[in-house]
N, C-alpha and C positions, 0 to 999 in steps of 0.2 A: 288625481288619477292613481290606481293601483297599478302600480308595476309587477309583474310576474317573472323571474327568476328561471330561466331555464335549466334546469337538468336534466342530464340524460343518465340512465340507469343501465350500468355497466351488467351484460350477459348476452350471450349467442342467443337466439332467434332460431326455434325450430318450425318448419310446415311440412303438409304431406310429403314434399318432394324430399328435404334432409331425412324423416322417417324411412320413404321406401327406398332412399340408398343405402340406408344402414340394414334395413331387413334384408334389402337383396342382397348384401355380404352376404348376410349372416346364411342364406338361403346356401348360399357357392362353397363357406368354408366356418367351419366351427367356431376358430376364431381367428384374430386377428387385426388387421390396422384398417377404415378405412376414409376415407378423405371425402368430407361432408359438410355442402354446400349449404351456410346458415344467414341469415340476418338480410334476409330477401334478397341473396345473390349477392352481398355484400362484403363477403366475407367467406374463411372455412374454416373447418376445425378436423382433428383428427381422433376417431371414437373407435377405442380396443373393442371387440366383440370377446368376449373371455367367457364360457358356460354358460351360456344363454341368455347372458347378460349385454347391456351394451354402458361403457365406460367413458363418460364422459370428460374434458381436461376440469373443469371444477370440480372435480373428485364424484358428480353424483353418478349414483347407478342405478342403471333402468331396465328393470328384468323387459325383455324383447317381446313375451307373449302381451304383457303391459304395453307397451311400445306399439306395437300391431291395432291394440283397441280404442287407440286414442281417435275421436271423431274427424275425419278429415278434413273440414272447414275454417279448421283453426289454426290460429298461430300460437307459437308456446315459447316461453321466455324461462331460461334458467337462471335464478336468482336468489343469490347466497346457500345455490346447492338443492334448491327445489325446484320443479319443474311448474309453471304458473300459467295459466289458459288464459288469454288476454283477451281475455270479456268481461261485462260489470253491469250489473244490476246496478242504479241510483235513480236518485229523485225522478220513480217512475219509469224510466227509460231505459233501453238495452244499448249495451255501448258493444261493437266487437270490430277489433283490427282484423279484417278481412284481407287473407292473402289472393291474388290473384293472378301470379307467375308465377316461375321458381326466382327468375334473376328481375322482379321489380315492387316498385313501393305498394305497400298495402294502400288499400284505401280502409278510412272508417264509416261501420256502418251502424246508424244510432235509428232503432225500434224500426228495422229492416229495410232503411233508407240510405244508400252511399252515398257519401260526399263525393265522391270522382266519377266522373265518367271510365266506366270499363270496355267499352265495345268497340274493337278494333284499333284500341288503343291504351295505354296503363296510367295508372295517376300521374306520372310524371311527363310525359308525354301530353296528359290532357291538362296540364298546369302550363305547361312551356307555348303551348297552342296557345291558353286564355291571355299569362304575361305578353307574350312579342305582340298584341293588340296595343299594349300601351307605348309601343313605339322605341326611341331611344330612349335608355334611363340612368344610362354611364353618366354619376355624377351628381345627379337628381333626390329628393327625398320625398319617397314616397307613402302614401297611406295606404295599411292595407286593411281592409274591414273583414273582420271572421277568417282567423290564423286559421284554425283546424289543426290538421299538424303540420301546418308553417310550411307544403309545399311551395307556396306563391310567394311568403314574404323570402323565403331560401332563393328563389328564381329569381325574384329581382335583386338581391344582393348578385348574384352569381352574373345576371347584366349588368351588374355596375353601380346600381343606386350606393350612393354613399351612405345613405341613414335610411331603414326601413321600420316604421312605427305600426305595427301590427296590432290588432285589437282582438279579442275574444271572449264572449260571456262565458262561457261553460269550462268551469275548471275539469272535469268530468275532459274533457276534450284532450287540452294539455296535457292529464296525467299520461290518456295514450300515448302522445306525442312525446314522454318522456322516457317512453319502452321501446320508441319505434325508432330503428337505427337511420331511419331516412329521414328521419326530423331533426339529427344531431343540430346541422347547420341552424337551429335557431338558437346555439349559443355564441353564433358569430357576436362581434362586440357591436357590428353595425344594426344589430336586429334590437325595436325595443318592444317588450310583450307586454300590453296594458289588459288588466283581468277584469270586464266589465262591459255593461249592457253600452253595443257601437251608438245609439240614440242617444246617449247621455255624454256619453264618452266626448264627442262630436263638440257637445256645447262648451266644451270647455279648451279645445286647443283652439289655437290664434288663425284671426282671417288671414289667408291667402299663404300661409304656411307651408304649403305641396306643390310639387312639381306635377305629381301625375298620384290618381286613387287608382286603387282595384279592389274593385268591390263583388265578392261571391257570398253572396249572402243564402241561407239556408231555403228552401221553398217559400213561394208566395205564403201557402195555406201555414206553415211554421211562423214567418217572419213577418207577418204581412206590413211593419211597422218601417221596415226597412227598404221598401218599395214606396213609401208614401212621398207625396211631394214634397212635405214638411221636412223628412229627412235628405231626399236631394238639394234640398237648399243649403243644409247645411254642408251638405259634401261640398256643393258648390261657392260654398265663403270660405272653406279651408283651401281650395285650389288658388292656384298663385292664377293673374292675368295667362292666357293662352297656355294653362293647364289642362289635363286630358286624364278622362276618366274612363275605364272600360267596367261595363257591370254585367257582369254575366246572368242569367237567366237563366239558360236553358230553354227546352221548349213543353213545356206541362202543359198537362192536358188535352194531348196530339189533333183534339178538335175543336176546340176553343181556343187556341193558345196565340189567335190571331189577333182576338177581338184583346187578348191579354197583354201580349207586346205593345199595340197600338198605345196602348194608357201607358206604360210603360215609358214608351217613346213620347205620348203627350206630357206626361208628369215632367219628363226632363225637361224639355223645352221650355215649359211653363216654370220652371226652378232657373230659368236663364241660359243653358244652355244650347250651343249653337253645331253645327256641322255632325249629330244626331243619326248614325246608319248602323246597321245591324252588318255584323259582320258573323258569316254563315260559318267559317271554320272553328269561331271559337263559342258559339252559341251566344252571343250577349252583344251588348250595342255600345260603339264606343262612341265619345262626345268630349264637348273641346268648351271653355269657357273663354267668352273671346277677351281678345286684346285690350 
C-alpha cells in the first residue's frame, strides 16, 4: 500500500466575506488597520489599507480596485507572497474548494459536483451527522473509505478512534486538502492516509481488522465499483465480529432512488451483513456484521 504523507501548506485563506471587510474599510477611511476574518472563520489577520492599496502581513500587496474584481466564488490562498485561486484543471476534471460560510469548512467541488452536503447545514455539521451513525468509537480502529479532505477520518479521531486508516484515490483531492486549513487534523499521528484505488486497497489489509468502516464513496454513476456486492464483501472481511458499518448514499435521483437503495440494502445483506436500516438524518444505511 502507498502511504500519503500529510502536509498542510502554511498561508491565510481569503473569500468574499475577508475581501468585502477590507473594501468596506477601505470604503469608511483612506487608510488604516483592519481586522479580517480568514481561513474559513479560523482564524484573523490584520491588513493596513495604505493608498489604495491593501497590505497584507506576508508582505504582499494588493492594489484594492484588483481586490474588488476578484470572482466571488472563490477561495484564495496566499502563498510565499502570491495570492493563488484554489481551483485546478487535471486529468479532465475541474477541482474547486468551494466556500460556503464566512465561519465554516469549505466543501470540494470536482466538475460541479460537491462532496458535502450544503443545505441547511455545512460540511462539518453534515460530516458529524454521517460519523455519530457509527456509534461509539472511543478506542476503536476504524476504516475510512474516500478521505476527501479527511472531514470524517478528523471526526472520528476527535470521537476517540485510536487509529484511523483512511483511503483515497485522487491525489488531485489531497493536494486541496493540503491548502485547506480544516483539513490540518489529517496530520494527527493517529490518522493513516493510503493513496490508491479503495477496491484494491481492501484486498490487501487483514480479515476482521476494524472496529467500525465509514464508507462515503463518490456517486453511484462515478463509483459504481464501490456499491458492488463484491466490494462489500470485502468491507465485510476487514470488520472485526459485531463490527458496524455506515455507508452513506445519499439520495440520487429523487425518483428512482427507491428502486436504488433497495439493491443497495440487498447487496449488503447478500455480503453477510445483518441488522441493515437506512438511517434518514444521515442519508446512508448503517449495518452490523454479526457476532
Amino acid at each position: 500500500m502507498k502511504r500519503y504523507v500529510y502536509s498542510y501548506v502554511e498561508g491565510p485563506v481569503l473569500t468574499k466575506w475577508s475581501i468585502e471587510s477590507i473594501l468596506q474599510h477601505a470604503s469608511r477611511e483612506t487608510e488604516g488597520v483592519v481586522d479580517v476574518v480568514v481561513d474559513f472563520g479560523l482564524s484573523r489577520i490584520s491588513v493596513r489599507i495604505v493608498g489604495g492599496e491593501a497590505v497584507f502581513p506576508e508582505g504582499l500587496v494588493i492594489p484594492l480596485d484588483h481586490l474588488s474584481s476578484l470572482p466571488e466564488n472563490f477561495a484564495y490562498k496566499i502563498i510565499n507572497g502570491r495570492l493563488q485561486r484554489l481551483d485546478l484543471y487535471s486529468d479532465g476534471k475541474y477541482y474547486k474548494l468551494k466556500p460556503v460560510a464566512l465561519a465554516a469548512p469549505p466543501t470540494l467541488e470536482i466538475n460541479g459536483v460537491q462532496m458535502h452536503r450544503t443545505v441547511d447545514m455545512d460540511p462539518w455539521r453534515d460530516t458529524l451527522v454521517k460519523v455519530s451513525a457509527l456509534g461509539v468509537l472511543r478506542g476503536r480502529k476504524v476504516l475510512d473509505i474516500c478521505t476527501g479532505l479527511g472531514y470524517s477520518a478528523i471526526a472520528e479521531v476527535v470521537k476517540g478512534a485510536r487509529r484511523v486508516v483512511t483511503i483515497e484515490k485522487d491525489p488531485n483531492v489531497l493536494y486541496f486538502a493540503s491548502l485547506n486549513p480544516w483539513s490540518r487534523g489529517l496530520g494527527d499521528e493517529r490518522i493513516e492516509i493510503v493513496l490508491g484505488d479503495a477496491a484494491e486497497v481492501l484486498k490487501e489489509l487483514e480479515s476482521e481488522e476494524f472496529d467500525a468502516v465509514f464508507h462515503d464513496p463518490p456517486r453511484y454513476s462515478l463509483a459504481g465499483e464501490l456499491y458492488s456486492r463484491e466490494f462489500y464483501r470485502e468491507v465485510y472481511r476487514v470488520l472485526k465480529k459485531g463490527g458496524v458499518l455506515f455507508h452513506y448514499t445519499g439520495e440520487p435521483g429523487k425518483h428512482s432512488n427507491v428502486s436504488f437503495l433497495k439493491g443497495v440494502k440487498k447487496r449488503l445483506e447478500e455480503a453477510g451483513f445483518e441488522e441493515v436500516r437506512w438511517i434518514e438524518r444521515a442519508k446512508g444505511f448503517k449495518a452490523r456484521k454479526p457476532t
